[in-house]
N, C-alpha and C positions, 0 to 999 in steps of 0.2 A: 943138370940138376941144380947146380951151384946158382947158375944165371937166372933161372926162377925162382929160387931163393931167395936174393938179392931184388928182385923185383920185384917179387911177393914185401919186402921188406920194404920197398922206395913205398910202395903204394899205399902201404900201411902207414907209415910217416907222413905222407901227403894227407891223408884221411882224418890221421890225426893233427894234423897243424892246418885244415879247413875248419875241423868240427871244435877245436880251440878258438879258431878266428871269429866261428860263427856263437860262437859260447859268449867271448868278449863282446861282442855285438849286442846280442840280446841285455848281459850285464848294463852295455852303455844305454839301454833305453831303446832298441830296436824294435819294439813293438809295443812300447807305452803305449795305450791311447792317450792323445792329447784331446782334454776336455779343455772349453774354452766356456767361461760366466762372470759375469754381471754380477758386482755384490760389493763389500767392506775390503780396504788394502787389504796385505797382508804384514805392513808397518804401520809405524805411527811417526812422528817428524825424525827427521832423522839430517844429523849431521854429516856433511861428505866432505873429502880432498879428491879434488879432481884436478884433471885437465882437460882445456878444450884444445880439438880439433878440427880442421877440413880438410877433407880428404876421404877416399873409399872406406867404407866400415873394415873391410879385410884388413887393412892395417893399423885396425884396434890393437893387435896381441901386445904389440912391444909397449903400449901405456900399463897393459894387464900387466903382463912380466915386472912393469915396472913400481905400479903400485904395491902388487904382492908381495916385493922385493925387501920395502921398506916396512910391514909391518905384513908380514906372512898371516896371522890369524885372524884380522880384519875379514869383513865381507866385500866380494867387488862389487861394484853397481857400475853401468854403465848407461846413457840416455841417448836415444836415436832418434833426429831433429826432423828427418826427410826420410822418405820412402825412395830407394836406390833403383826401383824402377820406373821412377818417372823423374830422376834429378841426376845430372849427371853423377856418378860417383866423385869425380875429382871434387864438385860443390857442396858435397855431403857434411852436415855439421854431424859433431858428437861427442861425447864427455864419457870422459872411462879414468874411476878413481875406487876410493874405499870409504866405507861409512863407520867414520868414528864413533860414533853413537848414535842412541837412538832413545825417543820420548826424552824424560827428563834428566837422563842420565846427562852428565858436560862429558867432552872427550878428553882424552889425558893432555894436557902440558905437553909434556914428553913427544908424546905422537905427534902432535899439533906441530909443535917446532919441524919433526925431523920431515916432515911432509912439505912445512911451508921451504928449508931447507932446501929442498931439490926442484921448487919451482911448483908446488901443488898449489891448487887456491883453495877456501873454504866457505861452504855455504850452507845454509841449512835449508833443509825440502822441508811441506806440511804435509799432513798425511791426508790426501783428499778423500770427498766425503763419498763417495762411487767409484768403483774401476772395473775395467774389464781385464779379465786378469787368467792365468794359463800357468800349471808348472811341467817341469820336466825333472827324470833324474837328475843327477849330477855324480854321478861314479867314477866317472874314467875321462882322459880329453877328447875322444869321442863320443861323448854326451854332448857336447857344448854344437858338435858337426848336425849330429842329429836333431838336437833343436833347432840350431838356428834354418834348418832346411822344412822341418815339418812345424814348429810350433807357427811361425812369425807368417806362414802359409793361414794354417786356420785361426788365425788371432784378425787377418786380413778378409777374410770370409764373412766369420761371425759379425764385424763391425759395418761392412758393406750389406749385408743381408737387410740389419736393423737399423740401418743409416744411422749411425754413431757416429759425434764428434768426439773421440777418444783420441789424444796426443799429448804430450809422446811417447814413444816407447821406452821402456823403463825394463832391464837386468838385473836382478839381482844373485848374488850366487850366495847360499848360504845353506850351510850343512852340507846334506846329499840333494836338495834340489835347486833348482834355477827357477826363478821366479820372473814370468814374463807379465807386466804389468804396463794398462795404459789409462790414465786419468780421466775421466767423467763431467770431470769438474778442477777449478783453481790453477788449472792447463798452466795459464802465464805465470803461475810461482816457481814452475820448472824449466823456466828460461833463464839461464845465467846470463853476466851481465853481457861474456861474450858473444853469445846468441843475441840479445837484444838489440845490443850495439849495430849488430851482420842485418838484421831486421829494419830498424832505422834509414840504414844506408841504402838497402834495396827499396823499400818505399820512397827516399827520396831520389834514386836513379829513375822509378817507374814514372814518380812524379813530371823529374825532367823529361823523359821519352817522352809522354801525353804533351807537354806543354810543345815539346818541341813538333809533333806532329800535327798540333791542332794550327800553329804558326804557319808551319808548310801550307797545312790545307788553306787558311784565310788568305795566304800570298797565290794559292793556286787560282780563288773564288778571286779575287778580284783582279790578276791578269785576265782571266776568262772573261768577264763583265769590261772591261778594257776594250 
C-alpha cells in the first residue's frame, strides 16, 4: 500500500511540474499568433550605444548582458545585417546595444559617458517612413527562444511573398514586447560606420576577383589565337 502511495505521489509531482512547465510556456508566448504588416515604425529617431560585431547571431547574449549591465532600464535594440542562412554564420555582421533616447529627447551625459566608457559607440537611427514590422511578448527569457524561432520565420515569408526590399532587421525590447522591425525605406541610414566600412572592402575584393578573371580570360584568348 505504502509503494503506490509514494507512486501515486511521484506521478502527481511529475504532472504537476509538466503542467507548470507547460503554463510557463504558454506565459512565454507559446501560442501568440505572430501577425506580420506593412505600415508606420513603431519609433521615431532614436539614439543608440552599441557595438559591432562578426560573428554567429548566437553569440549576441554576452553584448545583451552587457549593455543591460550598464544601464539596466534602457531598451535593447539590436540590428541583423545578413540572413544566417545563406551567409556563413562566422561572417554574420550585427550590433546589440541600448537606445538612449528617442525623438527629441538628448540622452543623459551621464549615460552617454558610462557607455562611451566601456567601449560603446553612438549613433543615431531615423525613423523610416514604411516598415514591415512583427511583435511578440516579452515575459520571460523564453519569450526571446520563441521569437526568434517563430517570428523572424514569418517576417521571411511575408517579405518574400510581396517581394520586399525590407533590410535590416531591427529588435527592439521594450516593456512586455519585442519589436521585430524591418525598414522600407532610408535602409542605408542603418548601416553604421562599421558595416559600411566591411561593405567597401567586399566590393572592392569582388572588384579585384572580376578584374583578375577577366585578365585570365584575355591571357587565355590570345594564347589560343597564338
Amino acid at each position: 500500500m505504502a509503494d503506490w502511495l509514494l507512486i501515486g505521489l511521484f506521478a502527481a509531482l511529475v504532472a504537476l511540474l509538466l503542467l507548470t512547465l507547460f503554463g510557463f510556456a504558454v506565459y512565454s508566448g507559446l501560442f501568440t499568433e505572430v501577425i506580420v504588416s506593412a505600415g508606420l515604425p513603431p519609433f521615431s529617431s532614436i539614439t543608440v550605444a552599441y557595438k559591432f560585431q562578426v560573428g554567429p547571431y548566437g553569440d549576441s547574449g554576452r553584448l545583451f548582458t552587457e549593455s543591460c549591465s550598464i544601464s539596466p532600464r534602457l531598451c535593447s535594440i539590436a540590428l541583423y545585417y545578413d540572413n544566417p542562412h545563406t551567409v556563413d554564420p562566422e561572417k554574420c555582421r550585427y550590433l546589440v546595444g541600448s537606445i538612449l533616447s528617442e525623438g527629441e529627447e538628448k540622452p543623459s551625459e551621464e549615460v552617454v559617458r558610462m557607455f562611451l566608457k566601456y567601449g560603446f559607440k553612438i549613433i543615431n537611427f531615423p525613423a523610416p517612413s514604411h516598415v514591415v514590422m512583427a511583435t511578440f511578448p516579452y515575459t520571460t527569457p523564453l519569450s526571446i527562444h520563441l521569437a526568434v524561432n517563430r517570428v523572424h520565420t514569418a517576417l521571411d515569408v511575408y517579405i518574400k511573398e510581396r517581394k520586399l526590399c525590407a533590410h535590416p532587421r531591427l529588435e527592439i525590447y521594450k516593456g512586455n514586447k519585442i519589436y521585430f522591425v524591418c525598414p522600407l525605406a532610408r535602409q542605408g541610414d542603418f548601416y553604421v560606420p562599421e558595416m559600411k566600412e566591411l561593405e567597401k572592402k567586399s566590393r572592392a575584393a569582388a572588384a579585384a576577383a572580376a578584374e583578375a578573371e577577366d585578365a585570365q580570360i584575355d591571357i587565355t584568348v590570345t594564347t589560343n589565337n597564338a
